[in-house]
C-alpha positions, 0 to 999 in steps of 0.5 A: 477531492475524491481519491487524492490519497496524497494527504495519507499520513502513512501507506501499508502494504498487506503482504502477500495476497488479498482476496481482491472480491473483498469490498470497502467492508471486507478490507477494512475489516481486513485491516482491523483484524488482521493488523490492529490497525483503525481502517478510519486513520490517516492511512492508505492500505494496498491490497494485491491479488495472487496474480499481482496484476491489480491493485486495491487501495484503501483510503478514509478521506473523513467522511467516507472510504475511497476504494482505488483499483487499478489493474494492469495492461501488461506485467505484474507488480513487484509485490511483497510475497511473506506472511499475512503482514502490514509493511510500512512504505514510504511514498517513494517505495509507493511510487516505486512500487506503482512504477514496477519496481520493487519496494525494496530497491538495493542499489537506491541511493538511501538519505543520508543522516545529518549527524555525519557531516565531515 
């Protein structure tokens, strides 16, 4: 199914700001030069511009790229702002992150490890 991202085996972000009139080609050139990453593997990547009102997604379904943009009404996304850097999320930070909320939440309750039980 066109765009159904849900099967990324993994979700980067690119930190920072991304020129957002790079299309399929540019950003996953992007991805290969700037991260030694293979654009074309299981992976989902999120490009956001220097306003932080949009948002581009880049993802390869196997036969082809799927390029998602969504851009914002009102308000900017909570977007990571260091160095030119890939950050991996989890699909919860994803859905934090499409909620307006920052990936990195400090009051998030984090998931317990199974070697502590008492």
């Amino acid at each position: 199914m066109i765009g159904d991202v849900s099967g990324a085996e993994r979700i980067y972000i690119a930190c920072g700001h991304t020129d957002m009139r790079k299309s399929i080609d540019g950003l996953a050139a992007y991805v290969q030069q700037a991260f030694g990453i293979d654009p074309m593997s299981n992976t989902l990547f999120l490009f956001c511009g220097r306003r932080r009102d949009r948002i581009k997604a880049l993802y390869w379904e196997g036969d082809g790229f799927v390029l998602l943009y969504k851009r914002l009404a009102d308000g900017r996304f909570q977007w990571p702002g260091c160095a030119e850097e890939a950050k991996a999320i989890s699909w919860q930070q994803f859905r934090w992150l499409m909620e307006g909320l920052s990936v990195e939440q400090r009051k998030a309750i984090k998931p317990s490890r199974k070697d502590l039980v008492v």
